[in-house]
C-alpha positions as CSV (number, residue, x, y, z in Angstrom):
1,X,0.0,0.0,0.0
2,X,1.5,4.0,-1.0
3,X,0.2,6.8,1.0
4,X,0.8,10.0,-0.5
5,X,1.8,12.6,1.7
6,X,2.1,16.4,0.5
7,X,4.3,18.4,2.3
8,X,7.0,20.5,0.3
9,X,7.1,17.9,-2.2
10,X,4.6,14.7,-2.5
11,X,6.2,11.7,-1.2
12,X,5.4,8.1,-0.7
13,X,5.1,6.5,2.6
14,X,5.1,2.7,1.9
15,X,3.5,0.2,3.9
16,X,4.8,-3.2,3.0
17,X,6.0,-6.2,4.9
18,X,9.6,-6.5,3.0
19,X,11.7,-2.6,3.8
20,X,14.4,-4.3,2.2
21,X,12.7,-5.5,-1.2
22,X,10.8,-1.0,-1.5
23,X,14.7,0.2,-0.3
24,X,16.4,-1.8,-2.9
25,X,13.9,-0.3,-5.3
26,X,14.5,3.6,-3.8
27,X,18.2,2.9,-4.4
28,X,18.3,2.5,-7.9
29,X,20.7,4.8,-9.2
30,X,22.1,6.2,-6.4
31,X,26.2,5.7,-6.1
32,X,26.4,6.0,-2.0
33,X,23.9,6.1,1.0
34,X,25.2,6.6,4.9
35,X,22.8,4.4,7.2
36,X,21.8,6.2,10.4
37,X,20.7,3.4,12.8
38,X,20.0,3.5,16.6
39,X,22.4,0.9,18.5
40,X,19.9,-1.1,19.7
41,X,18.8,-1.9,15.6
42,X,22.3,-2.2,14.1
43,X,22.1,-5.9,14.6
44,X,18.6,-6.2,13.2
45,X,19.2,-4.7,10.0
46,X,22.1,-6.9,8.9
47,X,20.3,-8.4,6.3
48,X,20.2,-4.9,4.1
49,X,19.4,-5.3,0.4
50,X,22.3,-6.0,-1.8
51,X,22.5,-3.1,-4.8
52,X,24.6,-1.4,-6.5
53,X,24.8,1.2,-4.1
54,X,27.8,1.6,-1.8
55,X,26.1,1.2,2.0
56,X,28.1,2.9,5.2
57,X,26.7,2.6,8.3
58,X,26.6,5.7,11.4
59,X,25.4,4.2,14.5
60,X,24.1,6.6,16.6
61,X,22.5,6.1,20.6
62,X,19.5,4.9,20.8
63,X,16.5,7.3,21.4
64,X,16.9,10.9,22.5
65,X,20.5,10.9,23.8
66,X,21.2,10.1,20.2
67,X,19.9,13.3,18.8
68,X,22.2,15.9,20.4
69,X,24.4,18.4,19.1
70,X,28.1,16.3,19.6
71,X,26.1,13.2,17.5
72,X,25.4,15.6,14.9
73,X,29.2,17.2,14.7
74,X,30.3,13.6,15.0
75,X,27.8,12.3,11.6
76,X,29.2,16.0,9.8
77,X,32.6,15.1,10.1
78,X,32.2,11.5,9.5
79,X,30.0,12.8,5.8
80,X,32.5,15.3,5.1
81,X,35.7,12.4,5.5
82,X,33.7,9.8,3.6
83,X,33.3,12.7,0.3
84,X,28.8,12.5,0.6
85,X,27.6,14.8,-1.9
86,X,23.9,15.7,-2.6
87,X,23.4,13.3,-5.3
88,X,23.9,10.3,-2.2
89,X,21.2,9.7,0.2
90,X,20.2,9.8,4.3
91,X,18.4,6.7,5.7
92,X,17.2,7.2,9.2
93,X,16.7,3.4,10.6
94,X,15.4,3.0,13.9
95,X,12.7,4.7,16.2
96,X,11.5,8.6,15.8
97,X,14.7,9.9,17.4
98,X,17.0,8.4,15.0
99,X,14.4,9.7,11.7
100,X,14.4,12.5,13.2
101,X,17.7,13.0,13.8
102,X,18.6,11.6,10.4
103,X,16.5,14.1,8.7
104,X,17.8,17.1,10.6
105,X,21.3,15.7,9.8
106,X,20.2,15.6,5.9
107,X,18.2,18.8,6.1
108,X,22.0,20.3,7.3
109,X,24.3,18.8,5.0
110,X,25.4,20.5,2.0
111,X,22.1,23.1,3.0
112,X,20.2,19.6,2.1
113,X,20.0,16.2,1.1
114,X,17.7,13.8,0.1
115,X,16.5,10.9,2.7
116,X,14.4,8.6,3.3
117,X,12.9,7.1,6.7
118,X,12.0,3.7,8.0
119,X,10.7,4.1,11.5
120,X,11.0,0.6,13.7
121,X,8.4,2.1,16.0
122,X,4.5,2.5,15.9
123,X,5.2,5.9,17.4
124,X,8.0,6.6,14.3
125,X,5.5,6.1,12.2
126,X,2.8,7.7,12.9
127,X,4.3,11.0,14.0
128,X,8.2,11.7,13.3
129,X,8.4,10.4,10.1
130,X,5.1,11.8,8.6
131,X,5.5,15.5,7.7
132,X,9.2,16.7,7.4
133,X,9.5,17.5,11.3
134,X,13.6,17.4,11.7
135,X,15.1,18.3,14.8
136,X,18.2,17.6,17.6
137,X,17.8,18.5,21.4
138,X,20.2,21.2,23.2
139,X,20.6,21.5,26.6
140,X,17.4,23.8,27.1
141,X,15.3,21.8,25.6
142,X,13.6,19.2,23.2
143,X,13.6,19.3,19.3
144,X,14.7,23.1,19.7
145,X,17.1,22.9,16.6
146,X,15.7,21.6,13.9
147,X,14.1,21.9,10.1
148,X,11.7,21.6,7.8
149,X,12.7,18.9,5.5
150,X,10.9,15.7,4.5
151,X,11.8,12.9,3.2
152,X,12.1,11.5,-0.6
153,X,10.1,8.0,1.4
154,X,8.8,6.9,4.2
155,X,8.7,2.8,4.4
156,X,6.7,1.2,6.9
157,X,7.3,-2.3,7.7
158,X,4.6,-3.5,11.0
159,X,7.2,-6.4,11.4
160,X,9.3,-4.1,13.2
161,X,6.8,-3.7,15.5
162,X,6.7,-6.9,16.9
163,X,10.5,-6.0,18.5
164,X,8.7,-3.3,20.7
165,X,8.0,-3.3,24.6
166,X,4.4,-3.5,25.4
167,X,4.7,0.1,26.5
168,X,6.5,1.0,23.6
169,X,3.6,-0.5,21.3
170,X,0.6,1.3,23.7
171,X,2.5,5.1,23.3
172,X,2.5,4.4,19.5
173,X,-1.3,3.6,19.4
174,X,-1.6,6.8,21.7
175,X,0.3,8.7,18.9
176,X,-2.0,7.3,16.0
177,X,-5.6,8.2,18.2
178,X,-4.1,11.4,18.6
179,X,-3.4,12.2,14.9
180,X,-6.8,11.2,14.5
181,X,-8.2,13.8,16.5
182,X,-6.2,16.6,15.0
183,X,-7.4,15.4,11.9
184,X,-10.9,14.5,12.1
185,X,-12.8,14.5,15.7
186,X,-14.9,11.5,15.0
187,X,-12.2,9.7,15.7
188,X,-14.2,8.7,19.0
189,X,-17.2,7.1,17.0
190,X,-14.7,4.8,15.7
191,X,-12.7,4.3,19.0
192,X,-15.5,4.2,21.6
């Protein structure tokens, strides 16, 4: 299934049960793409389609600790050694921390990038990878430093889901009822 989203450009957000199969599509044509990944999903996403495209990975810290300031001088430096340019590509990997951070680090490379997003995390999906929302966290606060900038695609695959805490899987429902309400209030009728 393809969602359409329109932001600042239309973009797909895929829902399909094989990321791997709809990002070996994505990558056609495309020389180099860095991987940002949280820690805790580095090991889960060994199995990344084989292409043509040169793959590096960037492991960053798993949820908001990942998405500070130092990370993001660390991933600059790391783009600027490895020669990116903005014909490569940005894929966040991991929960709405890492997309987000990935998108702010694509949003601030070369004054932007394209990415693309594949949230692990009912939450992810619902909210920080739908609508170009980029950001880091500074000292004073959460998501103060950020950008408008979304993604070439969004890819969705529910089997991620199934590596999620209980609580983890009830705050991403919470996030979905809630962009039901901002969207359309009768939300309840279907809820209730």
């Amino acid at each position: 299934m393809i969602i359409e989203v329109k932001a600042e450009h239309t973009y797909p957000v895929i829902i399909s049960n094989q990321w791997s199969v709809e990002l070996s599509k994505l990558l056609i044509g495309r020389n180099r793409a860095a991987v940002i990944v949280s820690e805790k999903m580095q090991d889960l996403v060994k199995n990344f389609p084989e292409t043509d495209t040169e793959v590096l990975f960037f492991p960053i810290p798993d949820g908001e600790s990942g998405k500070s300031s130092a990370t993001l001088l660390k991933i600059w430096d790391w783009l600027g050694a490895a020669g990116f340019t903005r014909s490569d590509l940005i894929i966040g990997i991991g929960g709405g921390a890492t997309t987000d951070f990935a998108g702010f680090a694509a949003a601030s490379w070369l004054r932007g990038m394209d990415w693309i997003a594949i949230p692990t995390t009912v939450a992810g999906a619902v909210d920080a990878a739908i609508g170009g929302k980029t950001a880091i966290n500074s000292e004073y606060g959460k998501n103060l430093i950020g950008a408008f900038h979304s993604p070439i695609a969004v890819i969705v695959d529910s089997s991620w889901f199934k590596t999620l805490s209980d609580r983890d899987f009830a705050a991403g429902l919470a996030e979905v009822v809630k962009a039901g309400f901002i969207s359309d209030g009768k939300i309840i009728e279907n809820i209730g």
